[in-house]
C-alpha positions as a Python dict, from the first residue, in 0.01 Angstrom:
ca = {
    (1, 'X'): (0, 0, 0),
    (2, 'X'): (82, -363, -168),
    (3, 'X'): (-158, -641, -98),
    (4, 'X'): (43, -965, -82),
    (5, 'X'): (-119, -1169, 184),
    (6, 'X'): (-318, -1395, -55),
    (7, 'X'): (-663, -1351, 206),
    (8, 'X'): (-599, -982, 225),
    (9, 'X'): (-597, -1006, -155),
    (10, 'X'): (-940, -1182, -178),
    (11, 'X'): (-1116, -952, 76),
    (12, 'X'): (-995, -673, -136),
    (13, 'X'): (-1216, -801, -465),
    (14, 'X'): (-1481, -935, -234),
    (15, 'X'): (-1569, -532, -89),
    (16, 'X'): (-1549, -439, -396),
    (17, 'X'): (-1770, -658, -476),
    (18, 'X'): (-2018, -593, -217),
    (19, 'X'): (-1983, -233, -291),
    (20, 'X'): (-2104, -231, -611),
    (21, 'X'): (-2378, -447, -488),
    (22, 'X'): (-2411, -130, -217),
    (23, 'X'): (-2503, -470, 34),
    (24, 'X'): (-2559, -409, 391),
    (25, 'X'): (-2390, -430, 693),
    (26, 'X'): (-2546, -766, 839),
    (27, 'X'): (-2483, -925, 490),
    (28, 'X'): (-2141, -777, 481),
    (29, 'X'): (-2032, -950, 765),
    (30, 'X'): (-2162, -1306, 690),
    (31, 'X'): (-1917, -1308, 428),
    (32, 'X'): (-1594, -1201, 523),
    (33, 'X'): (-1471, -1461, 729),
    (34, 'X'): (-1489, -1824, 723),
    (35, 'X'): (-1761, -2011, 890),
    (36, 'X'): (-1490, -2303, 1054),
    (37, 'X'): (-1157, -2304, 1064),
    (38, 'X'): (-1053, -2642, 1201),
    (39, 'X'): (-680, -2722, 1300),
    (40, 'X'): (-540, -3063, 1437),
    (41, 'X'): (-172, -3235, 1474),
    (42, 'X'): (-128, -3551, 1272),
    (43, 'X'): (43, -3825, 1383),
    (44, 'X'): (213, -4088, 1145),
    (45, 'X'): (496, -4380, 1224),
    (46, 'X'): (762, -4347, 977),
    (47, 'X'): (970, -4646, 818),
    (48, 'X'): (1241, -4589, 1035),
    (49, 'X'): (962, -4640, 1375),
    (50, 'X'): (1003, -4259, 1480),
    (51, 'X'): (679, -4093, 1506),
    (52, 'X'): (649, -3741, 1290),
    (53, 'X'): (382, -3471, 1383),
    (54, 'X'): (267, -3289, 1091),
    (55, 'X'): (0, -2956, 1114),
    (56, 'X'): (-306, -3022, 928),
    (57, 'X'): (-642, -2803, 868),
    (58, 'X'): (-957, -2752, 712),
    (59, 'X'): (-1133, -2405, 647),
    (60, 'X'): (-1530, -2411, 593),
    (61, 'X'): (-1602, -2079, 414),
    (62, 'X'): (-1951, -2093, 332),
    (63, 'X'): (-2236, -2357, 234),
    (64, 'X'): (-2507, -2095, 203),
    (65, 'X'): (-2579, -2285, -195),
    (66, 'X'): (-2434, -2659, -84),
    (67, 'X'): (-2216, -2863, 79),
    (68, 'X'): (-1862, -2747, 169),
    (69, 'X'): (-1575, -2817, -147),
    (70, 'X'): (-1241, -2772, -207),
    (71, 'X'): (-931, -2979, -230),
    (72, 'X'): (-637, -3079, 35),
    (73, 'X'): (-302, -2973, -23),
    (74, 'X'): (49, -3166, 61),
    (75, 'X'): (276, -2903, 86),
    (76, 'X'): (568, -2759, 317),
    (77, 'X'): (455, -2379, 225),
    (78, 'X'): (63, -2425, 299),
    (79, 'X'): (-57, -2204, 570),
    (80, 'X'): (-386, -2047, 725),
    (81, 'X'): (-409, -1707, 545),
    (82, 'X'): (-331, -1945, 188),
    (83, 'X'): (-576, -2186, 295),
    (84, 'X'): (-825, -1936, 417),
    (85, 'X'): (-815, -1724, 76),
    (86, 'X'): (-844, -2055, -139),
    (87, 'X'): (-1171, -2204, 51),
    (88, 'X'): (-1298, -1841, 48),
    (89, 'X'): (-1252, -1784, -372),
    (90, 'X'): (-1397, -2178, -417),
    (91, 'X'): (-1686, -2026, -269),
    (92, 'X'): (-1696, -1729, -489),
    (93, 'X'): (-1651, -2001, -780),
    (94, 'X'): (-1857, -2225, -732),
    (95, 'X'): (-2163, -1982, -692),
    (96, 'X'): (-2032, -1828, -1055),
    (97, 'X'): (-2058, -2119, -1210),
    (98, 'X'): (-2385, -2236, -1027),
    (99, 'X'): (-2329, -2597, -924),
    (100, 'X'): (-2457, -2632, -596),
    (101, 'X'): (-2191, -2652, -344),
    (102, 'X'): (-2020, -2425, -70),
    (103, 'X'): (-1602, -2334, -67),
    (104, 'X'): (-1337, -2516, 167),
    (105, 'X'): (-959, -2594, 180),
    (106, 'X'): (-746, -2814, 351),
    (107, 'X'): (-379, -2876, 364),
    (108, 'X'): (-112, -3053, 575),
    (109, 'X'): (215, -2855, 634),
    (110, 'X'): (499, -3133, 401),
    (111, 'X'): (663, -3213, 176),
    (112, 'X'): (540, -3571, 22),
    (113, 'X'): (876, -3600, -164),
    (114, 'X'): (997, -3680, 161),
    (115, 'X'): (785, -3954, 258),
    (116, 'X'): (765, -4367, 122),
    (117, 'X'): (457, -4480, -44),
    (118, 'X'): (383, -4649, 268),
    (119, 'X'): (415, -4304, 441),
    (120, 'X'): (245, -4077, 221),
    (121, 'X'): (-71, -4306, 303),
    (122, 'X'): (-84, -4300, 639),
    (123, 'X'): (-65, -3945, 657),
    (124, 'X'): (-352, -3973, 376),
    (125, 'X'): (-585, -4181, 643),
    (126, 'X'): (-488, -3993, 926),
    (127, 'X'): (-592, -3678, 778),
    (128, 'X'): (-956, -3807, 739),
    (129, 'X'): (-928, -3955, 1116),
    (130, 'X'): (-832, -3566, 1233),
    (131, 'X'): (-1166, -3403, 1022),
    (132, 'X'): (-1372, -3714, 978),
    (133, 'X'): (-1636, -3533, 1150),
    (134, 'X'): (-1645, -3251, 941),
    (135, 'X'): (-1657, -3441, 607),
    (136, 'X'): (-1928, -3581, 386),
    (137, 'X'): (-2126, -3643, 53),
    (138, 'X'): (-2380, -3383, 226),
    (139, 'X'): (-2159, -3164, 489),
    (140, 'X'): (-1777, -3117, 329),
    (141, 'X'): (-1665, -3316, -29),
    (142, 'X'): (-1274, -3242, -84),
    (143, 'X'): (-1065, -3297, -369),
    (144, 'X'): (-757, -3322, -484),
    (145, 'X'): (-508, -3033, -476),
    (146, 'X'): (-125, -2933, -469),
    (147, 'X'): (81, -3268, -451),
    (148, 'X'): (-212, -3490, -409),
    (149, 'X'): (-336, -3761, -646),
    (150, 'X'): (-605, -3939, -715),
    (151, 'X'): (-481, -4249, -514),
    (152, 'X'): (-439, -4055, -222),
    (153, 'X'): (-828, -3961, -278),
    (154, 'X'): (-905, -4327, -285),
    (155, 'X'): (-711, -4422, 46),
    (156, 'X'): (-844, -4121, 185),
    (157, 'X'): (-1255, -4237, 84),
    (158, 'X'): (-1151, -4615, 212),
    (159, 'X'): (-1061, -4474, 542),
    (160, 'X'): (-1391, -4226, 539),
    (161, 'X'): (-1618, -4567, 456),
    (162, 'X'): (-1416, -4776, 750),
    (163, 'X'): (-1451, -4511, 1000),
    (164, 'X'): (-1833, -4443, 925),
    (165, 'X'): (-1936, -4794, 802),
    (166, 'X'): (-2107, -4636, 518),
    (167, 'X'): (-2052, -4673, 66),
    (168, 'X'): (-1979, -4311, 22),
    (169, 'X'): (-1852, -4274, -333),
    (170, 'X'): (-1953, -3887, -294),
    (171, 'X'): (-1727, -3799, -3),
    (172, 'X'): (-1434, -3728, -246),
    (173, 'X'): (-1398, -3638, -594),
    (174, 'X'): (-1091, -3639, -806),
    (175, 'X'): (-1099, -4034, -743),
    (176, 'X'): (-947, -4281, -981),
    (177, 'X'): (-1194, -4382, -1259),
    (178, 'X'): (-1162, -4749, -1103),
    (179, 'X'): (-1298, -4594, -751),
    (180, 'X'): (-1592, -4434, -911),
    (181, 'X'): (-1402, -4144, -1042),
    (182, 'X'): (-1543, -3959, -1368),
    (183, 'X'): (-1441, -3934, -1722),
    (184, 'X'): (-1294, -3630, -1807),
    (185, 'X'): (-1175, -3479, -1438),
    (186, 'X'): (-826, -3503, -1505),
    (187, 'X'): (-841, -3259, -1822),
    (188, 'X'): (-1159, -3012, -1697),
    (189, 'X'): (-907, -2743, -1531),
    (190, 'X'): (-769, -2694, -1886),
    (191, 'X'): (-1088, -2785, -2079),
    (192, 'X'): (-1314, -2522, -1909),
    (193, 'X'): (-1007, -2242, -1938),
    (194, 'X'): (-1006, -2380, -2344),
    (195, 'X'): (-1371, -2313, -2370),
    (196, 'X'): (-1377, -1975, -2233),
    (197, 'X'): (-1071, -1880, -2420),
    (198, 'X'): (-1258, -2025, -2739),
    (199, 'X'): (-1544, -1773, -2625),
    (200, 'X'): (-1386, -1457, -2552),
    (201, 'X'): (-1135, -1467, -2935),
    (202, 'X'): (-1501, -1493, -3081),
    (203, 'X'): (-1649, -1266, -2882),
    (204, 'X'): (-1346, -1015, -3031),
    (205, 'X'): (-1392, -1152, -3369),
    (206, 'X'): (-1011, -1306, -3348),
    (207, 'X'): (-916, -1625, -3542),
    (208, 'X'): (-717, -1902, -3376),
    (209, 'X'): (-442, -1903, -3614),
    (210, 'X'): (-358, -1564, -3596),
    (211, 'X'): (-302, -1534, -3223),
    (212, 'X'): (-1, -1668, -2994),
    (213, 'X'): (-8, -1788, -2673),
    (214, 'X'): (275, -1796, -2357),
    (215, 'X'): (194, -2045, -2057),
    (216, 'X'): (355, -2066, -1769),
    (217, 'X'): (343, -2367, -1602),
    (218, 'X'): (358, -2752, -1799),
    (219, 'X'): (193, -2991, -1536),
    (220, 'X'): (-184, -3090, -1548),
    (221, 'X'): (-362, -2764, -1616),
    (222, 'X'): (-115, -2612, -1845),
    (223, 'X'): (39, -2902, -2065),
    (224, 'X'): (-284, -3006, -2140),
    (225, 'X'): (-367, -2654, -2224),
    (226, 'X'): (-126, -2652, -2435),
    (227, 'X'): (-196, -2941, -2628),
    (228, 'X'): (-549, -2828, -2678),
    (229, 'X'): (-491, -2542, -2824),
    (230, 'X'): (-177, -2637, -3053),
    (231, 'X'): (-469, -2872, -3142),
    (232, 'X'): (-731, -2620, -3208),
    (233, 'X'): (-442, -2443, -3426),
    (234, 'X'): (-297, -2140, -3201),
    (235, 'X'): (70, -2073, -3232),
    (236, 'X'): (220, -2143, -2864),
    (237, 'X'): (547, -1971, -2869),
    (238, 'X'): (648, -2047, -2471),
    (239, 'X'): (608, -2279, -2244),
    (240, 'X'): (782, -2342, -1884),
    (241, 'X'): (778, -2585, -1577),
    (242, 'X'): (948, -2520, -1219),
    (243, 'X'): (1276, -2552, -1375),
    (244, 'X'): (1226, -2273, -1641),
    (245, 'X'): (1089, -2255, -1992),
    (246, 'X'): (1163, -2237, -2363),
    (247, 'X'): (1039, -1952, -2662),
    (248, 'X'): (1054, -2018, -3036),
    (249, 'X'): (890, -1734, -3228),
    (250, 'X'): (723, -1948, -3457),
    (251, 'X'): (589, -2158, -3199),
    (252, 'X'): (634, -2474, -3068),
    (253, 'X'): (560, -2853, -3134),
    (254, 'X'): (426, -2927, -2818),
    (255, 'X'): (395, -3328, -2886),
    (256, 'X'): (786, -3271, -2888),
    (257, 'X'): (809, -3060, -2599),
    (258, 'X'): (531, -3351, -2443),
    (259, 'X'): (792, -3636, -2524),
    (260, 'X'): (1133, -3392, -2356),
    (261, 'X'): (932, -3322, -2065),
    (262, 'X'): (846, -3717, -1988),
    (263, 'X'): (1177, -3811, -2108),
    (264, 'X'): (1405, -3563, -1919),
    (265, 'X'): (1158, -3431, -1610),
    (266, 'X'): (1174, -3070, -1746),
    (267, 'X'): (1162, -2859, -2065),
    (268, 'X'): (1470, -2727, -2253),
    (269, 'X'): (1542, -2556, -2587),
    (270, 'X'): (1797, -2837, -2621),
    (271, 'X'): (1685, -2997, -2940),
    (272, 'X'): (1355, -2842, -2994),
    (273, 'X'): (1362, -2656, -3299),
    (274, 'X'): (1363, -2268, -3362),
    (275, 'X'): (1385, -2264, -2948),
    (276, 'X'): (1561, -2115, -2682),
    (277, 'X'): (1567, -2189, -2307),
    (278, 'X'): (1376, -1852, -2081),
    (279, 'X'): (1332, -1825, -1753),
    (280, 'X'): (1008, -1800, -1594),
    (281, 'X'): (1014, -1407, -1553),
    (282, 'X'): (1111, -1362, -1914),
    (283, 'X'): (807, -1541, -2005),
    (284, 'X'): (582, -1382, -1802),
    (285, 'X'): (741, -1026, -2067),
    (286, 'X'): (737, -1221, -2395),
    (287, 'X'): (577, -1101, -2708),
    (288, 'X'): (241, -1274, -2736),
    (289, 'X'): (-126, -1215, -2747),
    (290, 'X'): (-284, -1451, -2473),
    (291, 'X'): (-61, -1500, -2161),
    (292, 'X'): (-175, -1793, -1927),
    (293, 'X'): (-16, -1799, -1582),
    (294, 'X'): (-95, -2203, -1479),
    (295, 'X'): (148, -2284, -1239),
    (296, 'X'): (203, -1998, -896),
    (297, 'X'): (-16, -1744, -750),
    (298, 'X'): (120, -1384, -711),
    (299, 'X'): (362, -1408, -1051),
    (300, 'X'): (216, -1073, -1252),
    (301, 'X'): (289, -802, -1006),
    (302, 'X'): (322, -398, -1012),
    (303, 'X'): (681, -479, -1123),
    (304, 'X'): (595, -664, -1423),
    (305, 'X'): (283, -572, -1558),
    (306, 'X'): (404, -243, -1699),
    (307, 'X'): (634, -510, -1936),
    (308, 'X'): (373, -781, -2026),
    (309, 'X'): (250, -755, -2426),
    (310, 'X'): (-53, -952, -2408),
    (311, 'X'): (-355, -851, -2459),
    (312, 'X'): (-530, -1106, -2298),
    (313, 'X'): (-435, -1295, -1936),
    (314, 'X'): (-636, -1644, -1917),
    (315, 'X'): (-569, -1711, -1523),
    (316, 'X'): (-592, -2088, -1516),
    (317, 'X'): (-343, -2072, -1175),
    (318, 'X'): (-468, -1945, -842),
    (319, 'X'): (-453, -1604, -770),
    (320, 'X'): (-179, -1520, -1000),
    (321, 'X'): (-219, -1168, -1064),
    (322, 'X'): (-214, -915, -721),
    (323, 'X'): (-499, -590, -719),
    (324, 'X'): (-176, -372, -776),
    (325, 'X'): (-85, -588, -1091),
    (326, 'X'): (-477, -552, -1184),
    (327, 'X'): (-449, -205, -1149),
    (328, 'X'): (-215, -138, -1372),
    (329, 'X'): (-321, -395, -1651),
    (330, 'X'): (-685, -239, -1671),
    (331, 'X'): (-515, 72, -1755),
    (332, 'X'): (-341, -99, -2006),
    (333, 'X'): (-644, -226, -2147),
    (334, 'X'): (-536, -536, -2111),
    (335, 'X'): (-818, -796, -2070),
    (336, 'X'): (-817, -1063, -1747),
    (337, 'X'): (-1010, -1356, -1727),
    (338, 'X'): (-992, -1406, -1372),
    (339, 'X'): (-941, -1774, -1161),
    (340, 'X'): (-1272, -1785, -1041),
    (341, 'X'): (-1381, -1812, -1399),
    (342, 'X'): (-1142, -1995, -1590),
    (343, 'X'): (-1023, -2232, -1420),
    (344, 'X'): (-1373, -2346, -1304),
    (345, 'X'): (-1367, -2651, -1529),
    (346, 'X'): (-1213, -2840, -1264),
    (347, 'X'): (-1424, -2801, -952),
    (348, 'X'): (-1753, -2816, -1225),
    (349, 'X'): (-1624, -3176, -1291),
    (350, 'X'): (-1572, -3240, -944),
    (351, 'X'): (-1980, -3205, -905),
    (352, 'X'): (-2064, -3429, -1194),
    (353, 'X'): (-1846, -3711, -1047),
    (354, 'X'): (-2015, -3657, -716),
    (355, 'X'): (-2359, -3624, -898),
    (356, 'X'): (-2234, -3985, -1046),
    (357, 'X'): (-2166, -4088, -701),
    (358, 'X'): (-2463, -3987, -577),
    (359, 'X'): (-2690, -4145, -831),
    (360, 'X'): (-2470, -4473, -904),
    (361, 'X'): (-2435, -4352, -1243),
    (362, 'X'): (-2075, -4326, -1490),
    (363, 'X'): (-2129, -4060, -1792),
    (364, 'X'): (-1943, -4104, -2083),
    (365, 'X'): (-1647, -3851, -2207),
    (366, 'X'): (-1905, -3711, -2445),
    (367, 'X'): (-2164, -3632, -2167),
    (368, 'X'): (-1927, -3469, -1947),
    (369, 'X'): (-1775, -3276, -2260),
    (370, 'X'): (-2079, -3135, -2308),
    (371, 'X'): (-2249, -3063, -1975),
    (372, 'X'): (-1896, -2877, -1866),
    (373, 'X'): (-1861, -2678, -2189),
    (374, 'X'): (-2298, -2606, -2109),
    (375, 'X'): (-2196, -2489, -1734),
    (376, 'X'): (-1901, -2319, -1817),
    (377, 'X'): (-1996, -2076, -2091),
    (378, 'X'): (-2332, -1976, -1915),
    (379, 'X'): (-2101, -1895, -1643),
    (380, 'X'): (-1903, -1690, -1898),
    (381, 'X'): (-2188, -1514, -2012),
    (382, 'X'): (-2361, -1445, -1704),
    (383, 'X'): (-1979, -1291, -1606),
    (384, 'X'): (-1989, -1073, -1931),
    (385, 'X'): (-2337, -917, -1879),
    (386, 'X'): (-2201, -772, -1571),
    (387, 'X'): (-1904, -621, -1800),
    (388, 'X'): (-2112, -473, -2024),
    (389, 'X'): (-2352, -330, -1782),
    (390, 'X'): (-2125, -191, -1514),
    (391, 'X'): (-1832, -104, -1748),
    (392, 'X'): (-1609, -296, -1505),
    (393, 'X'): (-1311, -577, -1535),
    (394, 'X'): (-1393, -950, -1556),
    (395, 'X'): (-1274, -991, -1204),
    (396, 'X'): (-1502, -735, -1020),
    (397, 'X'): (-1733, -872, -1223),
    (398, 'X'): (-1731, -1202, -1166),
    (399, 'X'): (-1695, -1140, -759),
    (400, 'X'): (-2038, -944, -773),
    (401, 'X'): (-2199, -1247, -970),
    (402, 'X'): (-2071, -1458, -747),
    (403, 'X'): (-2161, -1274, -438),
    (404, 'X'): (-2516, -1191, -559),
    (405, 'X'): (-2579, -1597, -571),
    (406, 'X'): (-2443, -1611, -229),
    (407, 'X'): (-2637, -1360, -57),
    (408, 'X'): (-2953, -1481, -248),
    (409, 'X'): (-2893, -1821, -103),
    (410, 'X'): (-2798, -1680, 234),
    (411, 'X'): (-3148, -1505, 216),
    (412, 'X'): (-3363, -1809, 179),
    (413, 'X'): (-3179, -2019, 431),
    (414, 'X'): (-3220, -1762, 722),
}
């Protein structure tokens, strides 16, 4: 039977996880359901004077190793079981990449296209009024997410501080660097995904230039992806954004497809060289050697994976691939690094800026450079061991590392 209910999905890789780990009954439990799920109506005044509800809500999966994280969503789609499975897989990855902090989500059912500046930051403050008592540098630190920015983080900590009567640069992460933001936040999603990429071609003995690389998806995570390895001197051959994508065999020039995209608003073969326009699906089937979904969840699927080439899936989305999809790939052979490790790089960032916050110091791009590529590929090879030991995929792997540090801290708390 298909597993397409994204929670379903993760409690599917968590028992398998705690399978393998043969844990008991007691611990079993603790784990597979959230520890507060929190649901209010928002209230905002729109331009016009009408008064719009919207649903908002926060899910607290687990703080056994730290403080609740996880970002806040603006989005019409969001929902409880989406929310729920996203808080419960920041807890898985946070504990594989050992910073010390819990897993949460939050969302509020919009769309901010719809709303004014003026708008889209009252909603921001009203959100922290509805869970203000639920949040904190020590209890529940969110972050950015789906449609929100880094502004809306800083109206969002000014109306924590007002509210409180407290400094509290660590409520929030994913601030702007002039509201105690840190270097290097904006580009660790795709910088921690690089490193581990980096990792597992030497790990196989594979040279960059040899090896090409499809990406679906062209905003934060994946355009920056892109550039960094068109940089690092891989041959991207495809590259897409909501509105579809474009394939040149012999790759791309991604500072060109950089300039289309912030010219036009999308990506087209239209006067990009050696290119033609694909659709998202066709990418997902190109001929390529590393395939990185970094856009939707739930795009490689028992219908598809029978027709991807790659070799090698770099997850840098959210729950892009389903178990059936995994399934099928592993009897491919066909090697996934799964979300919960690569696209760690961003919530690892998220704990130096709140470490900065916290202490009153601001590291320098080199220092966060190198502590995230330190964090990251000890994760990585903490992930591998388990490979190698239990003959098993990267994703069942990392779930049991991640659910061994959980159940350790779990221990010691009780």
């Amino acid at each position: 039977m298909a597993v397409s209910n994204p929670y379903q999905r993760f409690i599917k890789n968590l028992k398998d996880a705690m399978e393998a780990l043969e844990l008991p009954k007691p611990e079993r439990k603790l784990l597979l359901e959230p520890q507060h799920e929190f649901n209010k109506d928002v209230s905002i005044t729109k331009d016009d004077g009408t008064t719009t509800k919207f649903h908002a809500f926060r899910v607290q999966y687990n703080n056994a190793r730290g403080p609740y994280k996880g970002g806040i969503r603006f989005h019409p789609a969001a929902d409880k079981d989406e929310v729920k499975a996203l808080a419960a897989l920041m807890a898985i990855k946070t504990a594989v990449v050992g910073i010390p902090f819990g897993g949460a989500k939050g969302g509020v059912q919009v769309d901010p296209k719809t709303l004014s500046t003026r708008e889209l930051e009252e909603l921001s403050r009203a959100y922290i009024r509805a869970f203000v008592d639920h949040l904190g540098p020590d209890t529940d630190v969110p972050a950015p997410d789906v449609n929100t920015t880094p502004q809306i983080m800083a109206w969002m900590r000014d109306e924590y501080e007002k509210l409180t009567k407290t400094y509290a640069p660590a409520m929030i992460t994913g601030k702007p660097l002039s509201n105690d933001g840190s270097r290097g936040r904006d580009t660790a999603t795709a910088r921690g995904g690089f490193f581990i990429l980096e990792a597992v071609i030497k790990d196989q003995k594979l040279k960059a230039k040899n090896l090409c690389v499809a990406i679906q998806g062209f905003g934060n995570a994946g355009g920056t992806m892109a550039r960094f390895l068109y940089e690092a001197g891989y041959t991207v051959v495809a590259v897409s954004d909501s509105h579809g994508g474009v394939y040149a065999k012999d790759g791309l020039d991604i500072p060109e497809v950089e300039k289309q995209k912030e010219k036009t608003g999308r990506i087209s073969g239209k006067n990009l060289k050696g290119a033609k326009d694909v659709t998202n699906e066709e990418l997902m089937e190109l001929p390529c050697d590393i395939l990185i979904p970094a856009a939707l969840d739930n795009v490689i699927t028992a219908d598809n994976a029978k027709k991807i080439k790659a070799k090698l899936i770099l997850e840098i989305a959210n729950g892009p691939t389903t178990p059936e999809a995994d399934e099928i790939l592993g009897k491919r052979k066909i090697t996934v690094i799964p979300d919960v490790l690569a696209n760690s790089g961003g919530v690892t960032v998220s704990y130096f800026e709140w470490s900065q916050g916290k202490s009153g110091e601001q590291w320098t791009d080199e220092q966060v450079d190198s502590e995230l590529k330190l964090v990251i590929l000890t994760a990585y090879k903490d992930v591998r061991r388990e490979v190698h030991r239990r003959k098993i995929p990267y994703r069942q792997a990392a779930f049991i590392v991640g659910v061994q540090r959980l159940v350790e801290a779990m221990k010691q708390s009780s």
